[in-house]
MILUM-649404 format. One line per 10 residues: number of its first residue (from 1); for each residue x, y, z of N, C-alpha, C. Coordinates in Angstrom, 3 decimals. Layout:
! residues N
NUM> X/Y/Z/X/Y/Z/X/Y/Z ~ ... $
This chain:
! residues 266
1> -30.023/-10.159/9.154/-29.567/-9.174/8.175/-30.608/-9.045/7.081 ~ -31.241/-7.473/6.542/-32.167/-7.816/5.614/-32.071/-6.626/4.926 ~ -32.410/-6.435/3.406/-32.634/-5.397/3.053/-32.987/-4.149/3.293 ~ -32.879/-3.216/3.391/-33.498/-1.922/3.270/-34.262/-1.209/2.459 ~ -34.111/-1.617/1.501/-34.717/-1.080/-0.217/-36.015/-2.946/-0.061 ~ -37.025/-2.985/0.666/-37.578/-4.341/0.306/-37.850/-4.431/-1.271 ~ -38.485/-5.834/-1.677/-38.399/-6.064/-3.258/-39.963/-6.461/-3.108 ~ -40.582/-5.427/-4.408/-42.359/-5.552/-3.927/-42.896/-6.818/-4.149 ~ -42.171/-7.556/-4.644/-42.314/-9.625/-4.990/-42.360/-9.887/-3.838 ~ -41.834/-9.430/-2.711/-41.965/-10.099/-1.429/-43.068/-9.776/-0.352 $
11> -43.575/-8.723/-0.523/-44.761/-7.861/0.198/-44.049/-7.705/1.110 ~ -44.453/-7.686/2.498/-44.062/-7.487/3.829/-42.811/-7.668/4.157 ~ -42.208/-9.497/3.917/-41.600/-9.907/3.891/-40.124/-9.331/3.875 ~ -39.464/-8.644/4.775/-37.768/-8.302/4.314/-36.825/-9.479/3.582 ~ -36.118/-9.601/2.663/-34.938/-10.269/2.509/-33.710/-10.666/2.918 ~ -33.850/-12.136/3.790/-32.953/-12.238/4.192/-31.914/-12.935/3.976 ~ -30.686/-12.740/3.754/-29.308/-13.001/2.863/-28.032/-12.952/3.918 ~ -27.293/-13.827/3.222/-25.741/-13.832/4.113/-24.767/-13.443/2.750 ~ -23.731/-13.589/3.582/-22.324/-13.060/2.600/-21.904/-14.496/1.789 ~ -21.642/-14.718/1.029/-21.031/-15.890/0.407/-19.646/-15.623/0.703 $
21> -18.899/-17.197/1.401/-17.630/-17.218/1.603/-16.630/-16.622/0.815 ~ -17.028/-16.509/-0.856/-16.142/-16.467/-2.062/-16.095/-15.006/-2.202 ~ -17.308/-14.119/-1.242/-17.344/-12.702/-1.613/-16.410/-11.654/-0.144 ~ -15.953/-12.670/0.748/-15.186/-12.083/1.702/-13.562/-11.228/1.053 ~ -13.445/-10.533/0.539/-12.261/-10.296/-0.407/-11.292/-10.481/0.489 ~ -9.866/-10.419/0.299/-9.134/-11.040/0.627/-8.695/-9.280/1.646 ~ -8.909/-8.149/1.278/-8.195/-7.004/1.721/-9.030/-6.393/2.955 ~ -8.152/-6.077/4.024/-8.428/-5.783/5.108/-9.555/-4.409/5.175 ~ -11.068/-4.434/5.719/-11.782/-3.398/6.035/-10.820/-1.920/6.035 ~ -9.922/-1.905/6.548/-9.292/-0.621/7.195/-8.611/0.358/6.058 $
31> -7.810/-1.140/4.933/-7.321/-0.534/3.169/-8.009/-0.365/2.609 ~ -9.959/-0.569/2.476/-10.763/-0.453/1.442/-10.911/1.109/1.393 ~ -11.160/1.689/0.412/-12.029/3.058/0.415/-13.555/2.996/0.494 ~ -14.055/3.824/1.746/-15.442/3.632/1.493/-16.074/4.004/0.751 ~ -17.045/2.582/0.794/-18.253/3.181/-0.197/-18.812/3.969/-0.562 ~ -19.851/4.479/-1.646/-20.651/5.490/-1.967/-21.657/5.525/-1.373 ~ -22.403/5.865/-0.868/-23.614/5.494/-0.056/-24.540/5.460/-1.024 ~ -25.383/4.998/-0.838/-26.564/5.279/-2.214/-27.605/6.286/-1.744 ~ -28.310/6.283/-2.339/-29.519/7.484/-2.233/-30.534/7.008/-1.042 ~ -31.067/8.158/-0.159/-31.946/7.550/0.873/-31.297/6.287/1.768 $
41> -30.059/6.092/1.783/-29.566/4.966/2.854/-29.866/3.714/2.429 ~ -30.302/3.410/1.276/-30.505/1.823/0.932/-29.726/1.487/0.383 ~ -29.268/-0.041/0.601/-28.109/-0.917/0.569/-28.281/-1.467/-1.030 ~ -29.576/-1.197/-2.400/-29.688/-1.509/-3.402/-29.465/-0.426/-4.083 ~ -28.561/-0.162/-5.041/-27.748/1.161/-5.905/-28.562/0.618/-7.381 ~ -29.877/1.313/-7.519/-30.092/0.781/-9.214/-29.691/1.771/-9.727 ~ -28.786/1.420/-11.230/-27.979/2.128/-11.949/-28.805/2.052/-13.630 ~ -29.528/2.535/-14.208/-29.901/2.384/-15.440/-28.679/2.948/-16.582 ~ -28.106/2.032/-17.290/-27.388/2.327/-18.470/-27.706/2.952/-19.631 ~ -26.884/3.735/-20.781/-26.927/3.490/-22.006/-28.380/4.824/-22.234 $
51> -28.493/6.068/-21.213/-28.964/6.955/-22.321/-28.274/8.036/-22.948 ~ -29.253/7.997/-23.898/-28.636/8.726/-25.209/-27.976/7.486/-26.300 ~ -28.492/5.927/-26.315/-28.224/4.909/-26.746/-29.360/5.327/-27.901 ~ -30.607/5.535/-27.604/-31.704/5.597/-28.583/-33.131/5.937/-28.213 ~ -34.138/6.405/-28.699/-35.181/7.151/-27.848/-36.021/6.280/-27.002 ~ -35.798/4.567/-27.499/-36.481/3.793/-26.574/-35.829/4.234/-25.341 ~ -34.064/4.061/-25.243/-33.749/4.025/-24.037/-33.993/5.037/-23.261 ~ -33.890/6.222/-23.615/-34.147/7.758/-23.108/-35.591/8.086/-22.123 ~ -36.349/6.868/-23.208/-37.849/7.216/-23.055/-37.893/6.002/-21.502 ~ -37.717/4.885/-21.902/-37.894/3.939/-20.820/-37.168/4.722/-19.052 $
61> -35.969/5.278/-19.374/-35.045/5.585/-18.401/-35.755/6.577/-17.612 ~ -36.312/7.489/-18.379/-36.720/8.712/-17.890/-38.473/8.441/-17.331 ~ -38.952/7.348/-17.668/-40.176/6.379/-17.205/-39.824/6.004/-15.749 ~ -38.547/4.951/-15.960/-38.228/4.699/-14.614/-37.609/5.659/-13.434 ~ -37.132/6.687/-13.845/-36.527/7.996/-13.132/-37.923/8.635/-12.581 ~ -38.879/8.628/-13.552/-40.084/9.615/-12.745/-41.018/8.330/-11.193 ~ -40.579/7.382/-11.566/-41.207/6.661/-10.693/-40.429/6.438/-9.424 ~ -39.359/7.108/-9.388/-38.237/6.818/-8.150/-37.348/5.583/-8.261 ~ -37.564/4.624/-9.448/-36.722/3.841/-9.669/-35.079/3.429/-9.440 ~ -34.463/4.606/-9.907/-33.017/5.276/-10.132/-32.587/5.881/-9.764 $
71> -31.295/5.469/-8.972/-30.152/5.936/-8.090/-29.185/6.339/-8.599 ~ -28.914/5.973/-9.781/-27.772/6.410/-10.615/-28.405/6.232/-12.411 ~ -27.620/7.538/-13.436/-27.898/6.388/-14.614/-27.166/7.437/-15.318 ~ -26.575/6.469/-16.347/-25.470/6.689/-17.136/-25.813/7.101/-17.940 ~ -25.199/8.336/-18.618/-25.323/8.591/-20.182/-24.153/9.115/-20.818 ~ -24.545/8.878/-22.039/-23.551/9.023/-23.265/-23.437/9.892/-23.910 ~ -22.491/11.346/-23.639/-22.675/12.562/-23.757/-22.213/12.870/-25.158 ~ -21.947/11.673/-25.981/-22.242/11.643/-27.764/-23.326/11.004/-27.951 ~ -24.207/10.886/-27.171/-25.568/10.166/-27.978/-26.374/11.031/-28.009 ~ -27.734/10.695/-28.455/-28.789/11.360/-28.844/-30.032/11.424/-28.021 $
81> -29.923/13.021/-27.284/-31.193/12.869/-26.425/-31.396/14.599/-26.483 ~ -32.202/15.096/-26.257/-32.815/16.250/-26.464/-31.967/17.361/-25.147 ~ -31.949/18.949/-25.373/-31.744/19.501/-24.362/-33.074/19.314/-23.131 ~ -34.230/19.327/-23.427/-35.212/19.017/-22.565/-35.017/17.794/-21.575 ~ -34.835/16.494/-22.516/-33.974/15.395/-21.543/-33.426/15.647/-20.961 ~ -32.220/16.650/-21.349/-31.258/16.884/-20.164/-31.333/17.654/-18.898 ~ -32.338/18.548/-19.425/-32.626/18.963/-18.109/-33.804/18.340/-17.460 ~ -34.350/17.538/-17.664/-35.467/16.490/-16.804/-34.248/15.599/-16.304 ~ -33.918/14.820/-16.942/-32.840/14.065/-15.765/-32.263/14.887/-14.701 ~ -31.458/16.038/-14.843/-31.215/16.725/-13.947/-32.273/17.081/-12.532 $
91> -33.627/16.758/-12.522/-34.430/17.353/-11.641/-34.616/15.939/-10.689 ~ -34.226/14.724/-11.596/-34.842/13.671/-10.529/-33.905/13.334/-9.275 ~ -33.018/13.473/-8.781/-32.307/14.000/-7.966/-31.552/12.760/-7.762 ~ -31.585/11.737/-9.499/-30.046/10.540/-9.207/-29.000/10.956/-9.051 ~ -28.098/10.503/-9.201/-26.642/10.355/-9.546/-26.465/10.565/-10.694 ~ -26.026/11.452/-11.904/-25.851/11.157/-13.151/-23.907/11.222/-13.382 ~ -24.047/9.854/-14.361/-22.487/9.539/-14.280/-22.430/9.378/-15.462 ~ -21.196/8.992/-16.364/-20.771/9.500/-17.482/-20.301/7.667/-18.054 ~ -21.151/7.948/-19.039/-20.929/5.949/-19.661/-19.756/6.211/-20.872 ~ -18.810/6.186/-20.522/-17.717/6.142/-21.912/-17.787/4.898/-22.572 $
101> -17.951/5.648/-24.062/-17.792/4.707/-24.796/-16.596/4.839/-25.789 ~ -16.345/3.817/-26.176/-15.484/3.599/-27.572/-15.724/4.190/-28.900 ~ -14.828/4.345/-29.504/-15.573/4.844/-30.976/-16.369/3.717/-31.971 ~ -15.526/2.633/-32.093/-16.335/1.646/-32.687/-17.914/1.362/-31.837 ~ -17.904/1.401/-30.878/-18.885/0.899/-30.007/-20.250/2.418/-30.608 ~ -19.621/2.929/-30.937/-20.500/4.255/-31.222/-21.369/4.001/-32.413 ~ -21.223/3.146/-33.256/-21.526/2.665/-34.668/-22.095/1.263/-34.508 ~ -22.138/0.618/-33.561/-22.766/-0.293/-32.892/-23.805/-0.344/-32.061 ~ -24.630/1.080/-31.640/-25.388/1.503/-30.746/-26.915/0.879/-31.221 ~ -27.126/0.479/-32.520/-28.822/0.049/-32.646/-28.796/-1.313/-32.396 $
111> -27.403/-1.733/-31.796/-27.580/-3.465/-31.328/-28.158/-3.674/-29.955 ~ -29.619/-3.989/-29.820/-29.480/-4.126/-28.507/-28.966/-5.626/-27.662 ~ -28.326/-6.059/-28.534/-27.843/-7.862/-28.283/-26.657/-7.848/-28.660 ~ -25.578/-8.425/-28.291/-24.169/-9.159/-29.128/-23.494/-10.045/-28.318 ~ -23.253/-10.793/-29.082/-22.607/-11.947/-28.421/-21.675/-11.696/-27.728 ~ -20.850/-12.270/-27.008/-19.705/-12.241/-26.472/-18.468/-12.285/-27.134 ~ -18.383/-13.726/-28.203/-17.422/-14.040/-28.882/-17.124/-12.836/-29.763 ~ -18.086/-12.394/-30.836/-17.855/-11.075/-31.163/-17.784/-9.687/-31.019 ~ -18.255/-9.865/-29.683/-17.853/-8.350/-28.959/-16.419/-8.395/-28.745 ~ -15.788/-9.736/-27.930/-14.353/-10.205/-27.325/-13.245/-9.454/-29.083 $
121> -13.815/-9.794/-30.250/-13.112/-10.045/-31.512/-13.054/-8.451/-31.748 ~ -13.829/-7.777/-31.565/-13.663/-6.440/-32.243/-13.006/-5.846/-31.050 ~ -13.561/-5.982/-29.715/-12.784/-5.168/-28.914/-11.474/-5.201/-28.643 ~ -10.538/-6.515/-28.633/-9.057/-6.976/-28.891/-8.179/-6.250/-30.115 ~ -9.105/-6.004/-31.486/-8.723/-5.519/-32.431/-8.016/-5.009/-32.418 ~ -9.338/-4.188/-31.712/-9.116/-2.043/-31.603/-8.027/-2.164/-30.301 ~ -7.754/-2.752/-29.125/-7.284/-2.833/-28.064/-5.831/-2.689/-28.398 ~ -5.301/-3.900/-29.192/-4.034/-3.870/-29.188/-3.225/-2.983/-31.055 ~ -4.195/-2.239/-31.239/-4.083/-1.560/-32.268/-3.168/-0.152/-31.964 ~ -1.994/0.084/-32.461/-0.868/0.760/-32.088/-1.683/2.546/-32.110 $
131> -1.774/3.064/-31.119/-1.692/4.488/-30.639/-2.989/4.199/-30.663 ~ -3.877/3.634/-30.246/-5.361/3.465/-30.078/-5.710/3.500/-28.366 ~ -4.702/3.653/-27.296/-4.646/3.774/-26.184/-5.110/5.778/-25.823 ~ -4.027/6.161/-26.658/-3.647/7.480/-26.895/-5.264/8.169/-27.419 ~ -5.761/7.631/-28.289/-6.985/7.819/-28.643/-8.075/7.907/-28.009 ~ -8.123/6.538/-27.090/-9.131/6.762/-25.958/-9.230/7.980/-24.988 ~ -7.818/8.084/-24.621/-7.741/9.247/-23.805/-8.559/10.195/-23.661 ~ -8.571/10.876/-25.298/-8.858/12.182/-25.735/-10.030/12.069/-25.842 ~ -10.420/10.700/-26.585/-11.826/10.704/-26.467/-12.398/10.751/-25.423 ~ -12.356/10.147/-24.732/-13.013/10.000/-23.283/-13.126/11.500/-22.460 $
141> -11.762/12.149/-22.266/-11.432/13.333/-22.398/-12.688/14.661/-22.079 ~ -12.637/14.098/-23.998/-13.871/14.820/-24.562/-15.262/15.024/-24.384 ~ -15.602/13.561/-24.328/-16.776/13.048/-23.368/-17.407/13.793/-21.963 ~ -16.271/13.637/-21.472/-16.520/14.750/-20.011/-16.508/16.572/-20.160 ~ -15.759/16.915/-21.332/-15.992/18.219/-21.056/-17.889/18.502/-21.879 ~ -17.589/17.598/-22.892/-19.188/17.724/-23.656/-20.173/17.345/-22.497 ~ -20.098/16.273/-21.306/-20.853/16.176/-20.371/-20.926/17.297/-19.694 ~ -20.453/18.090/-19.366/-20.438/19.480/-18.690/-20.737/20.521/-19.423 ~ -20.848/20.467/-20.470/-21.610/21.525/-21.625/-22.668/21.153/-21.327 ~ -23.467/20.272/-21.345/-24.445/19.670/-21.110/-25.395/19.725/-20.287 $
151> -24.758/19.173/-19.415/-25.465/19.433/-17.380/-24.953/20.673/-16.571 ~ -23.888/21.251/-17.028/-23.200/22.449/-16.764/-22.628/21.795/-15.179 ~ -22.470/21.025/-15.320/-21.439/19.944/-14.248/-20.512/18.911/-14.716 ~ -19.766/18.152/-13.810/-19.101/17.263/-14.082/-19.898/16.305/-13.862 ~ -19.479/14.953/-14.205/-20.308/13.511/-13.859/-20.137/13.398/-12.654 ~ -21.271/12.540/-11.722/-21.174/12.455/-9.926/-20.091/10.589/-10.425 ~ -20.372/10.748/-11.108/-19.508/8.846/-11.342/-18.877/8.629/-12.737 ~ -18.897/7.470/-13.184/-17.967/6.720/-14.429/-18.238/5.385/-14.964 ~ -18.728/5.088/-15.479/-18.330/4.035/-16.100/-18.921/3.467/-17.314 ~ -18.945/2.606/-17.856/-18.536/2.331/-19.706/-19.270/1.386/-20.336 $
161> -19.593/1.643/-21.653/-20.532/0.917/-22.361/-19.971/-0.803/-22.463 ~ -20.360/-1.311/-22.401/-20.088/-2.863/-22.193/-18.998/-3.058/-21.149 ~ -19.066/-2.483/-20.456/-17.637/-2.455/-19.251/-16.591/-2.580/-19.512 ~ -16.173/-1.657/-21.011/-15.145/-1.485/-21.616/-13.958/-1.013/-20.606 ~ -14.205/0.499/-19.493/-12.981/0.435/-18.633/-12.443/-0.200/-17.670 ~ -13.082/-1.350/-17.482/-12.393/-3.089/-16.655/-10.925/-3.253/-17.423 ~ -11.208/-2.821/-18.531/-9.521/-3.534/-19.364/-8.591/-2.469/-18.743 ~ -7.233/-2.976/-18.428/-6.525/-2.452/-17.327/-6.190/-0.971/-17.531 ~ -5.418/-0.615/-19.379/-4.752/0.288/-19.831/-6.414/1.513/-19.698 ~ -7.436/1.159/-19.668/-8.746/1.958/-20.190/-8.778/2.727/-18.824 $
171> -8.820/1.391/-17.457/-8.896/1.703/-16.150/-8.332/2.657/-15.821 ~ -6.856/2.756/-16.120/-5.898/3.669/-15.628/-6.659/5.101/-16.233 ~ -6.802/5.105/-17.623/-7.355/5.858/-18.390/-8.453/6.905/-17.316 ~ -9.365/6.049/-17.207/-10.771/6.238/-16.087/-10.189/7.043/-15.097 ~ -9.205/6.879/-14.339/-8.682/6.846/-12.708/-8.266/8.133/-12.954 ~ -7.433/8.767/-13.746/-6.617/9.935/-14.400/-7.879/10.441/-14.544 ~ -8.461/10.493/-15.470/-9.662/11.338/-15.579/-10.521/11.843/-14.560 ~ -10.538/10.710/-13.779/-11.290/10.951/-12.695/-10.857/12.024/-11.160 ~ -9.590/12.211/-11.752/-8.477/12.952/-10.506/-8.475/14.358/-11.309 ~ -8.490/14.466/-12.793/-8.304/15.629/-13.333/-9.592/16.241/-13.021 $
181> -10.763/15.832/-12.868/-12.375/16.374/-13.337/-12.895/16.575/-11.917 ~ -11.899/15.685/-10.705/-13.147/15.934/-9.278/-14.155/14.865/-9.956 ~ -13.880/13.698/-10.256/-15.229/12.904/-9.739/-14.856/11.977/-9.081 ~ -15.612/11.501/-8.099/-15.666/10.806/-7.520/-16.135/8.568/-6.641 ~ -16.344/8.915/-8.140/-17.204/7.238/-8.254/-17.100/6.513/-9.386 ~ -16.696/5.734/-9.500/-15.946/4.440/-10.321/-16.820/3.079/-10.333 ~ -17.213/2.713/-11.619/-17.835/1.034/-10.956/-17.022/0.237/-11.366 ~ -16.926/-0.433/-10.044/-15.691/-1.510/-9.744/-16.108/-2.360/-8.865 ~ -16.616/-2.523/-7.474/-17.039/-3.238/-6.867/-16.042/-3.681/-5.484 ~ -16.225/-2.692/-4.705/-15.116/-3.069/-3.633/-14.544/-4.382/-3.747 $
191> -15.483/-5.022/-2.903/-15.630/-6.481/-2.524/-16.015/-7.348/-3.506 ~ -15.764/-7.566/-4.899/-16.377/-8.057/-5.940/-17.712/-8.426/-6.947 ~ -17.982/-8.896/-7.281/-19.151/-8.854/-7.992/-20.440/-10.305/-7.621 ~ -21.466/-9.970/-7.973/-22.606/-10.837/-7.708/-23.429/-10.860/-8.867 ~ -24.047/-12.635/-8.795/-24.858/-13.273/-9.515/-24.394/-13.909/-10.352 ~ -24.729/-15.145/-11.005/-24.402/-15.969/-11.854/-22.918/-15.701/-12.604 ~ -22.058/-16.917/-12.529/-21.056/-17.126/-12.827/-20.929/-16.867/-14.466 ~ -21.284/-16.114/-14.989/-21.729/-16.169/-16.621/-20.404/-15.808/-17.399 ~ -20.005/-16.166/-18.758/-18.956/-15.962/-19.242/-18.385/-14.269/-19.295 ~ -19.095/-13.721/-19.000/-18.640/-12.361/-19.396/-18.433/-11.499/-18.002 $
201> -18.843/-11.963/-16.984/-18.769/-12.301/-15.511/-17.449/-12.654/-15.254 ~ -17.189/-13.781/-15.626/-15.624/-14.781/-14.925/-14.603/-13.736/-15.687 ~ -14.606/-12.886/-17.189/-13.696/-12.289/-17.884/-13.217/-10.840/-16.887 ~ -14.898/-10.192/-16.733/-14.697/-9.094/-15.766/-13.988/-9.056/-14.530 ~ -14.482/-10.356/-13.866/-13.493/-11.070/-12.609/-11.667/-10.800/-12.748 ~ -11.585/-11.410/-13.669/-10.170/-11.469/-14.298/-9.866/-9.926/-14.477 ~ -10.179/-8.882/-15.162/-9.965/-7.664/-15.361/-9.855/-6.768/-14.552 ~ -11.032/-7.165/-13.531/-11.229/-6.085/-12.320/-9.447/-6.802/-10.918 ~ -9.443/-7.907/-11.010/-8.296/-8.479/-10.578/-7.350/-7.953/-10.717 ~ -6.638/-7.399/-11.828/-5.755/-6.438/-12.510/-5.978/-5.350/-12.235 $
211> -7.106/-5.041/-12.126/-7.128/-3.336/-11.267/-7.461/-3.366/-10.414 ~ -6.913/-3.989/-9.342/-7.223/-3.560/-7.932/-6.548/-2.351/-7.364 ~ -5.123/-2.815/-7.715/-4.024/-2.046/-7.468/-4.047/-0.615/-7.312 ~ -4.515/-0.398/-9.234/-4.913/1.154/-9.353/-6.288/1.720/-8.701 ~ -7.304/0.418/-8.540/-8.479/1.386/-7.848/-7.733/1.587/-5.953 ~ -7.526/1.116/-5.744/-6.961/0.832/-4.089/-6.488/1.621/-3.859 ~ -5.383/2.441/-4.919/-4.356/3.671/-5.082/-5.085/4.604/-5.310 ~ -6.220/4.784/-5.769/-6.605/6.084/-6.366/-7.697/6.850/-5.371 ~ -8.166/5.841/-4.332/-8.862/6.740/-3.594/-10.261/6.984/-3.901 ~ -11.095/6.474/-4.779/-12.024/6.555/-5.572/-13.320/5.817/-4.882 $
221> -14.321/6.363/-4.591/-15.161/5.440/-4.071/-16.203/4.571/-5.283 ~ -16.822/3.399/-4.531/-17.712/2.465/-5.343/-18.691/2.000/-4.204 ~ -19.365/1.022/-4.762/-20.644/0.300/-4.221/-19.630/-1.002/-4.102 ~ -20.152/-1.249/-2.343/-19.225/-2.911/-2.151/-19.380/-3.867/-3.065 ~ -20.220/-4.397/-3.576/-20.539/-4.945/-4.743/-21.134/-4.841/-6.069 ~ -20.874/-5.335/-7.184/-21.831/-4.656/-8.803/-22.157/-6.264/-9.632 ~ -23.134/-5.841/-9.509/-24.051/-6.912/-10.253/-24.367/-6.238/-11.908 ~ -24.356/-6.967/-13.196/-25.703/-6.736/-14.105/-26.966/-7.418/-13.923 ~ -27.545/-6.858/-14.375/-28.973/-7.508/-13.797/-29.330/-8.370/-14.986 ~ -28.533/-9.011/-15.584/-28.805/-9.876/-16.434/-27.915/-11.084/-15.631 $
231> -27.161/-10.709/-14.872/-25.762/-11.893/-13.668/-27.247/-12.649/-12.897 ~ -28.398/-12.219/-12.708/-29.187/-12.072/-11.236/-30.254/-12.999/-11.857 ~ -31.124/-13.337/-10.502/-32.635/-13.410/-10.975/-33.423/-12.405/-11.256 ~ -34.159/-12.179/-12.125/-34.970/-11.037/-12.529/-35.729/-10.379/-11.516 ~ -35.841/-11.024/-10.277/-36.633/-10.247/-9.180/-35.631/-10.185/-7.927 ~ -34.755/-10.359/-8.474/-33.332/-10.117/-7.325/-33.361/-10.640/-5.937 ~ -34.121/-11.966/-6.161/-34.282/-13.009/-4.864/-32.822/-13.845/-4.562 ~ -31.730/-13.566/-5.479/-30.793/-14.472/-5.631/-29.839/-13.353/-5.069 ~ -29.695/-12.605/-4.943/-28.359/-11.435/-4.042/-28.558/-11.599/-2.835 ~ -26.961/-11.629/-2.441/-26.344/-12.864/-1.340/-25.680/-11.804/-0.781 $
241> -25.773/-11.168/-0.002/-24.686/-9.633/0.873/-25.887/-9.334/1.859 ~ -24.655/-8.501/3.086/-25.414/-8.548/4.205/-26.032/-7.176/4.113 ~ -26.683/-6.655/4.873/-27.340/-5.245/4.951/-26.421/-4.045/5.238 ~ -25.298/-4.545/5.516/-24.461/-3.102/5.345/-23.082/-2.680/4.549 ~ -23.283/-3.991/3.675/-23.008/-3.936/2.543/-23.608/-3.087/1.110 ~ -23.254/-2.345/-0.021/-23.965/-1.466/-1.022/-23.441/-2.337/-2.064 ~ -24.840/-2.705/-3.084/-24.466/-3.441/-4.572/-25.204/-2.625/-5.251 ~ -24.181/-2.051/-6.255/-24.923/-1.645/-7.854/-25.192/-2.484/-8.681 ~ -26.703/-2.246/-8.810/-26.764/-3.062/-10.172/-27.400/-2.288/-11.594 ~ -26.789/-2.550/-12.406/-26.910/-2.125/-13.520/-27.812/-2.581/-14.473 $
251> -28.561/-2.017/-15.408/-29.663/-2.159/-16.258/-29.650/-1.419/-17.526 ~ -30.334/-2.400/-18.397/-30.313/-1.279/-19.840/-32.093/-1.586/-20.452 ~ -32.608/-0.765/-19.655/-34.105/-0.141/-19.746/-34.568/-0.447/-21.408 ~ -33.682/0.026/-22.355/-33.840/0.120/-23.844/-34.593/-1.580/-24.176 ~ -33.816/-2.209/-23.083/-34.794/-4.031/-23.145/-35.996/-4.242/-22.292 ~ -36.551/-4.709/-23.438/-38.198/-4.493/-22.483/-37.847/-5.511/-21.010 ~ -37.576/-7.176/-20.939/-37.077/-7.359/-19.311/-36.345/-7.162/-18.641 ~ -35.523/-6.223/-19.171/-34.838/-5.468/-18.068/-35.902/-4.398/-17.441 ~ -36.245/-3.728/-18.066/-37.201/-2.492/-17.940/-38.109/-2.897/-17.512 ~ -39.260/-3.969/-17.529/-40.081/-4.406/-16.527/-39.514/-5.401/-15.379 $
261> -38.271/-5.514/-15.058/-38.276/-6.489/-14.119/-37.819/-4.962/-13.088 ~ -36.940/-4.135/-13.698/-36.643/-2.913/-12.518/-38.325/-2.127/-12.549 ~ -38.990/-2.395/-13.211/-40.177/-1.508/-12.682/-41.145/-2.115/-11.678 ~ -41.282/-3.498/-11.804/-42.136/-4.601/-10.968/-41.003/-4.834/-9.839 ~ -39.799/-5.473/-9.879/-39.188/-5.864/-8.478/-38.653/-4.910/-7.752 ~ -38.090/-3.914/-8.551/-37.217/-2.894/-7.121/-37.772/-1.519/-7.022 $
């Protein structure tokens, strides 16, 4: 079993990998919804995050987009990127999907670091803060019709600045939206997630657990597995899935090793 997408760290060399026992999910091939296929038939989905975060990120993203880097990449149709951006992303022929964010998270955008503990503290806040469910909605909502002002389309996918729609009530949120608009792609991770057991990893575990239900129900396709590429080794020698299996992995370019490890390894 070996890659398709090879990793240029290896030269010649294909990658060869098995399934980890722990990544066999428990639900029968026949109930899954299939996958998304990725671009050109390769079994590696790179997803660049977070433009319209800030002109590093815009600038790095659209660096790695002209080089064939990017299969998918998210942006933030309240952030800040030029009409010219928008129509250069449009020509490189990714996936462009729609990164919802939060409102607080919007006022937080020149962080390119935060801890966990205090991300966990503000996001609970706002979470269990009475009619703040109701809020997201609209916002999010909003998000998508301003994404279509924009690209003069809908998003080809979904998903959220710090993997804010993992939390269950947001998910549902996502799933609805995603049935009202015709889109079609959700990151969730069929078959679960890969790379390092990291605290913010084991939480997502737990979250995405809680939405199985609604992704299973909704019909929605994903990539069999989703990695951050901060879960991984930086040259992605450590991803453990067989070749006909699809893992997204996600990146935020705006960091210089993220941004040189997707420009040197994949």
């Amino acid at each position: 079993m070996v890659y398709t997408r090879d990793l240029k760290s290896l030269g010649s060399n294909p990658l060869r990998v098995r399934v980890s026992p722990w990544a066999r999910f428990m639900f029968h091939e026949k109930s899954q919804p299939k996958a998304d296929p990725p671009r050109a038939e390769k079994n590696l989905i790179i997803a660049a995050d977070d433009f319209g975060k800030s002109e590093l990120a815009n600038q790095n993203i659209l660096r790695l987009a002209k080089a064939g880097k990017l299969d998918r990449i998210s942006v933030m149709s309240d952030g800040h990127f030029s009409p010219e951006e928008a129509e250069e992303l449009k020509n490189f022929g990714a996936k462009l999907d729609i990164h919802f964010e939060l409102d607080w998270q919007k006022k937080r955008r020149h962080l390119l670091n935060d801890s966990v503990l205090r991300q966990g503290m503000v996001f609970l806040g706002n979470y269990f803060r009475p009619g703040y469910e109701k809020k997201v909605r609209e916002d999010w909502d909003l998000q998508i019709k301003k994404f279509h002002a924009l690209f003069g389309r809908y998003p080809d996918g979904m998903n959220s600045h710090e993997h804010a729609h993992f939390f269950p009530a947001y998910f549902k949120i996502a799933v609805d939206l995603a049935r009202k608009y015709g889109i079609s792609y959700v990151r969730f991770g069929v078959r679960g997630f890969e790379g390092r057991s990291a605290v913010k990893r084991r939480i997502l575990n737990i979250l995405r657990w809680r939405d199985k239900d609604c992704f299973f129900e909704s019909g929605l396709g994903s990539s069999d597995f989703f990695a951050s590429i901060d879960w991984i080794d930086a040259t992605g020698k450590n991803i453990r899935f067989s070749s006909k299996h699809t893992i997204e992995i996600s990146c935020h370019p705006e960091r210089e090793d993220e941004f040189e490890s997707i420009k040197k390894y994949f």
